[in-house]
C-alpha positions as CSV (number, residue, x, y, z in Angstrom):
1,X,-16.5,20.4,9.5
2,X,-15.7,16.9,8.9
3,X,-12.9,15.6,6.6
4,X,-12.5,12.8,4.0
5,X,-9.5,10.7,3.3
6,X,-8.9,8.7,0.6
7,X,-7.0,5.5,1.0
8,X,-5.0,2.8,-1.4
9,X,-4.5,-0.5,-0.9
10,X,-1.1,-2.2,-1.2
11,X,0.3,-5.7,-2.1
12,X,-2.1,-8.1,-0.9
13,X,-5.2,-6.5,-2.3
14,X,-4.8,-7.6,-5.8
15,X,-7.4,-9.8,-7.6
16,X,-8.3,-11.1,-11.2
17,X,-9.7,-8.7,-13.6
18,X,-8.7,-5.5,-11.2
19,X,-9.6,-2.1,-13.0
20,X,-11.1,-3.9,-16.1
21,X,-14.0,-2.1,-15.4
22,X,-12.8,1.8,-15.2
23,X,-10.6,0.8,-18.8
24,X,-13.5,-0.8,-20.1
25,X,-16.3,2.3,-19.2
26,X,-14.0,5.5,-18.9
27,X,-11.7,5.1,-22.8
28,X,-11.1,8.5,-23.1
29,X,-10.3,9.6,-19.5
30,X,-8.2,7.1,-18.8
31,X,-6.5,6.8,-22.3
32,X,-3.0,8.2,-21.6
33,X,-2.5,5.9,-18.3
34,X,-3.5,3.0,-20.7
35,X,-0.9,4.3,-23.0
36,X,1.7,4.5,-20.5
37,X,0.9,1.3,-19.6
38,X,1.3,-0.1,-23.0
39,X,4.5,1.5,-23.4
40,X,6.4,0.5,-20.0
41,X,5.0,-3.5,-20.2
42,X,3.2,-4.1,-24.1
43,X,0.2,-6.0,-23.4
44,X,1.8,-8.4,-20.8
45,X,0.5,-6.5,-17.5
46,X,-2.9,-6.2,-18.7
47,X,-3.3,-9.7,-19.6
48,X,-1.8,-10.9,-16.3
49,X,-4.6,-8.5,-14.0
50,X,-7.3,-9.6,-17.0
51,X,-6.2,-12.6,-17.1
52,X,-7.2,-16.4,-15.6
53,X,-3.3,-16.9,-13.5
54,X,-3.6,-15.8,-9.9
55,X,0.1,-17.3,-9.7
56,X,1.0,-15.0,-12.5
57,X,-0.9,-12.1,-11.1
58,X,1.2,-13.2,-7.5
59,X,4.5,-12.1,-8.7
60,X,5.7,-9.2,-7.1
61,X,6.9,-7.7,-10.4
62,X,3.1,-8.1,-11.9
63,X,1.2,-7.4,-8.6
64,X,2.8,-3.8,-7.4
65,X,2.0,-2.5,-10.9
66,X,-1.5,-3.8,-11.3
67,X,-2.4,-2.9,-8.0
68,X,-1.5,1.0,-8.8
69,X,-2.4,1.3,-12.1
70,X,-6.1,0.1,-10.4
71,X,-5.9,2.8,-8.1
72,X,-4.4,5.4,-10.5
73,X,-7.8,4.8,-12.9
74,X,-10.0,5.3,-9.5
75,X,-8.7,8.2,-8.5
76,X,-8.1,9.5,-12.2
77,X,-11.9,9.3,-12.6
78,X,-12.5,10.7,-8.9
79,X,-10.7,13.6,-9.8
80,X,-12.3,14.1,-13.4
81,X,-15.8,15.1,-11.3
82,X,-13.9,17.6,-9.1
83,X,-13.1,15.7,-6.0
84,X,-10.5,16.0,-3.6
85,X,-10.0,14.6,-0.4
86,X,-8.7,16.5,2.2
87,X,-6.0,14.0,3.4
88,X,-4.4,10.6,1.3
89,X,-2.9,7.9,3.0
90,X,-1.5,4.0,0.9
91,X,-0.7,1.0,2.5
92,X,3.1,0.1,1.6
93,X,2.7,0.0,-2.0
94,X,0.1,2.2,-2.1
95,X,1.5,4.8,-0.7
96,X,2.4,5.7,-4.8
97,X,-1.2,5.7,-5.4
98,X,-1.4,8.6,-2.4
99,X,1.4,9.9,-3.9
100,X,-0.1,9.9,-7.8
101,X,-3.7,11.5,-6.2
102,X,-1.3,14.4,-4.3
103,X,0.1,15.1,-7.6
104,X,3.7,14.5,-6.5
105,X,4.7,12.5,-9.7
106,X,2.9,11.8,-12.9
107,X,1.5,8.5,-13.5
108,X,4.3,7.4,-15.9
109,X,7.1,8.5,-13.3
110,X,5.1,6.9,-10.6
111,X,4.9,3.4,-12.7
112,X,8.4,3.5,-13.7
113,X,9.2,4.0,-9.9
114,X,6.7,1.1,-9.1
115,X,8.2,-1.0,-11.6
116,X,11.7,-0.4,-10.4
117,X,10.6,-0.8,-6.9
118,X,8.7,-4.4,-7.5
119,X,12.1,-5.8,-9.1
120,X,14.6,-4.5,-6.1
121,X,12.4,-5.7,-4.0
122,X,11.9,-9.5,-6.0
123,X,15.6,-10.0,-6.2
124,X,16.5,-8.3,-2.7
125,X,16.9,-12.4,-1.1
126,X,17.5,-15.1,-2.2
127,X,14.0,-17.0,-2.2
128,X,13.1,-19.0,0.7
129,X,15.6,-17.3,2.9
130,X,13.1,-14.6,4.2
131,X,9.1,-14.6,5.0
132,X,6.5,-12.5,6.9
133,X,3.6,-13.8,9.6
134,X,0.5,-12.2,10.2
135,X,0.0,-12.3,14.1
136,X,-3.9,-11.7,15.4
137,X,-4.7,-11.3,18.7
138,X,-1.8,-9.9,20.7
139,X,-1.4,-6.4,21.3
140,X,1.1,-4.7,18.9
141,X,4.3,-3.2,21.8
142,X,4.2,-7.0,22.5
143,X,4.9,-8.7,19.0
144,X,7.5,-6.4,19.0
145,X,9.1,-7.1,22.4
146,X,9.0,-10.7,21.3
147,X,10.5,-10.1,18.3
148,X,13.8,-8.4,19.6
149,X,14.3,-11.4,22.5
150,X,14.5,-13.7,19.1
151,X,18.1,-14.7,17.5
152,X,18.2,-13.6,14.3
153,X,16.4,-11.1,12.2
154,X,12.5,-10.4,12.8
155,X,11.0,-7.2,13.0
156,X,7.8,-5.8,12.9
157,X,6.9,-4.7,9.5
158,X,3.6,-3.3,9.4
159,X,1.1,-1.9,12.5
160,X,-2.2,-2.3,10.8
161,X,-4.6,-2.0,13.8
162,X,-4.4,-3.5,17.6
163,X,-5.4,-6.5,16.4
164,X,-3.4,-7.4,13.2
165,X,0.8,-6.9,13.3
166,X,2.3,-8.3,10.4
167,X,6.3,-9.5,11.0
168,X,8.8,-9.6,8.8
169,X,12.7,-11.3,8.5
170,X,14.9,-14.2,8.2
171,X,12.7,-17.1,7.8
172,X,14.2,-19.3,10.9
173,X,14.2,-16.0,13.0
174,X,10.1,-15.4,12.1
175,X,9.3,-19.0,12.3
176,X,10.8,-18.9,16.2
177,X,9.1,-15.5,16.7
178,X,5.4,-17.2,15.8
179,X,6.0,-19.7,18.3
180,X,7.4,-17.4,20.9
181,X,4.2,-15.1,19.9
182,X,1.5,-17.7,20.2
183,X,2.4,-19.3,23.4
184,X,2.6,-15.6,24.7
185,X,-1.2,-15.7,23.8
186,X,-1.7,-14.5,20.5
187,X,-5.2,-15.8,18.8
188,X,-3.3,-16.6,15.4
189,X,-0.2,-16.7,13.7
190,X,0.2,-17.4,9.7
191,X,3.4,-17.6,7.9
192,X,2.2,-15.7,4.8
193,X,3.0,-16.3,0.9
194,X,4.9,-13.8,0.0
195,X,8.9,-13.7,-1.8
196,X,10.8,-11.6,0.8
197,X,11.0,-10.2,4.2
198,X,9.3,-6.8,3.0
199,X,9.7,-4.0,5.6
200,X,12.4,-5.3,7.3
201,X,16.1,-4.5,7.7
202,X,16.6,-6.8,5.2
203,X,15.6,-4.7,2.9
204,X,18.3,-2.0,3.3
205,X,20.0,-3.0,-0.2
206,X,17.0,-2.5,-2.0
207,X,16.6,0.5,0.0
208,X,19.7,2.4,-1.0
209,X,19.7,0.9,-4.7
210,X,16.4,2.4,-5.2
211,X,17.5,6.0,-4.0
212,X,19.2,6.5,-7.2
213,X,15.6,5.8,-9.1
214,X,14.2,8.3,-6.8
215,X,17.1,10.6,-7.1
216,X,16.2,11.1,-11.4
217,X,12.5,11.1,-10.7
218,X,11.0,14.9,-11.0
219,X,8.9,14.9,-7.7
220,X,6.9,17.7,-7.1
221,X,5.3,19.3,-3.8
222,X,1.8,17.1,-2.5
223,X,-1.0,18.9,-3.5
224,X,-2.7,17.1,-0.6
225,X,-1.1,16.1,2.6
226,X,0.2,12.1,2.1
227,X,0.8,11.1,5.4
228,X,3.5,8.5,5.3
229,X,3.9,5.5,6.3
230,X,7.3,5.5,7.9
231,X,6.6,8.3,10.0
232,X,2.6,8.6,10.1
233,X,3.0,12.5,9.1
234,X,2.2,14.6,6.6
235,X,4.9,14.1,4.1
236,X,4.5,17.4,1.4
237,X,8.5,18.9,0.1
238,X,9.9,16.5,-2.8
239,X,13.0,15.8,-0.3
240,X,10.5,14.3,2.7
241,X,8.8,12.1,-0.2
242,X,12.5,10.8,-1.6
243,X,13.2,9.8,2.4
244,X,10.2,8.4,2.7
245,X,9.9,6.1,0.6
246,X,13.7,4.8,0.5
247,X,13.3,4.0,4.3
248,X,9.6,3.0,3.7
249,X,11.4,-0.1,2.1
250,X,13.7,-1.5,5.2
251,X,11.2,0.3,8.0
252,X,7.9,-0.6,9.4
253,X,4.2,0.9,8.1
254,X,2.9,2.9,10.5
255,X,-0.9,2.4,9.4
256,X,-2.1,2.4,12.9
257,X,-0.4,5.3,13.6
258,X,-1.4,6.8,10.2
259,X,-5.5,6.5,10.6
260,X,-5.8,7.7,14.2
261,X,-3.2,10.6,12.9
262,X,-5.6,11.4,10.7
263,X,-9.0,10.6,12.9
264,X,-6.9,13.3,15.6
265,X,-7.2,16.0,12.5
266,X,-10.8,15.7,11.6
267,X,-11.2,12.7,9.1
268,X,-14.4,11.1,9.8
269,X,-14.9,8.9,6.6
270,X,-12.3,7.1,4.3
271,X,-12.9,6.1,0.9
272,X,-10.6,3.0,0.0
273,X,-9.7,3.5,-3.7
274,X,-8.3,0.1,-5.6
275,X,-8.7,-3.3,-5.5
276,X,-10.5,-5.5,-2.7
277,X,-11.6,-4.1,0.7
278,X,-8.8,-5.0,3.0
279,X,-7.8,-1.3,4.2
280,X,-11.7,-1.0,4.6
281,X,-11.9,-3.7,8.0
282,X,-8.6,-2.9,9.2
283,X,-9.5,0.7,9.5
284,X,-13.1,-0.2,10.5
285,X,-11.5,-1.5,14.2
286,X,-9.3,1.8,14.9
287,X,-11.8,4.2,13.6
288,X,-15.2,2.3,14.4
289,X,-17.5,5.6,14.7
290,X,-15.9,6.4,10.8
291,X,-18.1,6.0,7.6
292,X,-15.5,3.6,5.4
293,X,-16.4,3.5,1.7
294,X,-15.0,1.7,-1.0
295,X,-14.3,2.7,-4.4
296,X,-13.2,-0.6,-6.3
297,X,-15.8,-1.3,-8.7
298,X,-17.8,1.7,-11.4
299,X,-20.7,0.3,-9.4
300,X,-19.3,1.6,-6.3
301,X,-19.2,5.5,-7.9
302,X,-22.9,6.7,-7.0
303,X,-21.9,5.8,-3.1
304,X,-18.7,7.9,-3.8
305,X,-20.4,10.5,-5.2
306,X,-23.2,11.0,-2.9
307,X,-20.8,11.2,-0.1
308,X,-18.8,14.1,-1.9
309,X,-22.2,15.7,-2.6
310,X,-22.6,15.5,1.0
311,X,-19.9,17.2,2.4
């Protein structure tokens, strides 16, 4: 029998008016996230992702939140009809959205990590010190040998498929990677805008500050399997989620690793829950023969549903 996974979308992914929709058409189901919401930020997160500032809606401190307080409506509503996937995967930051659909945390412990997580993470550099690149086009065990002949710090930070490896460290050390990269063959390499070296060893103070969040967070066994990102296995005991996600911070996302992990156990169609459709064409190359839905508008529900009909 075939299995479903359902996927969340991390930073990246975010977009102007994300989840406006679910608030606006689901009140009363999705009244006490709203509430929660109201409670950790006043009014100021929802007017930044219903707002008319992209900027605004840029800041790491505005974007992790938004993005999964989306996904937490989606799957919210997914689960208010009865359905449950049989594995749950998140990219980086959404790897709390997978966490929130397993029933690890509740949503307000899982925005109150969020929001703890998106400020460690904003003041982990100083700004301009550290960056990322998106390299296309060279196979993935050969961004990272280049990476390790370069002085300095740059590491790969996420595995997203063969063709897309995402780097991450100091910004002199990443700039000399990407040159080192595209003379070694690569189709593209883009310096991306983000306001640290994310997934890199760089991130280790952030790392170990945000153990003591995790530490007074009540986490609870995964309902469904989460397969994580740092390791690309099922993560299920509270003390394999804490790990995970303090090392998730200074270690590299195993998506890759993650969808054909789950492609190996049966999965044969992924429903991306959240904002945009970016987890939807990466996983489209490593799992070509999969049936890759997404869940980001209400519109998109009668797809949903006839799938879980289906199976």
């Amino acid at each position: 029998m075939s299995k479903i996974a359902f996927v969340f979308p991390g930073q990246g992914s975010q977009a102007l008016g994300m989840g406006k929709d679910w608030f606006d058409q689901f009140p009363t189901e999705l009244s006490v996230l709203k509430a929660a919401v109201l409670s950790a930020f006043g009014d100021s997160l929802f007017n930044v992702m219903w707002g008319e500032s992209e900027p605004d809606l840029g800041v790491t401190t505005n974007t992790q939140p938004a993005l999964f307080v989306t996904s937490a409506a989606i799957i919210t509503i997914l689960q208010s009809k009865g359905y449950a996937p049989d594995f749950v995967a998140g990219h980086s930051l959404g790897e709390y959205s997978a966490l929130f659909a397993a029933e690890a945390f509740d949503f307000t412990s899982g925005l109150d990590l969020v929001k703890h997580r998106s400020q460690l993470m904003e003041k982990a550099m100083p700004a301009g010190t550290g960056t990322m690149a998106a390299i296309m086009g060279l196979a993935p065990e050969q961004i990272k040998s280049l990476c390790e002949a370069t002085p300095g710090i740059v590491e790969v930070a996420n595995y997203n498929n063969d063709n897309q490896t995402i780097i991450s460290g100091e910004k002199a050390a990443v700039l000399a990677a990407m040159v080192a990269i595209k003379a070694a063959g690569a189709k593209r390499a883009i310096e991306l805008n983000v306001s640290g070296p994310f997934h890199s060893s760089l991130m280790k103070p952030a790392a170990q500050a945000f153990r003591q969040v995790l530490d007074d967070t009540v986490i609870s066994n995964a309902k469904i399997p989460v397969i994580a990102n740092c390791t690309a296995k099922p993560e299920i005991s509270p003390n394999e989620i804490r790990d995970n996600l303090v090392s998730q911070l200074s270690h590299s996302v195993y998506w890759l690793q993650s969808i054909q992990y789950m492609v190996a156990q049966g999965v044969t169609c992924f429903v991306e829950c959240g904002s945009g459709k970016v987890l939807s064409g990466i996983i489209k190359r490593i799992a070509p023969e999969a049936t890759i839905l997404s869940c980001e508008k209400v519109s998109d529900l009668s797809a949903v549903d006839a799938l879980m009909v289906r199976s």
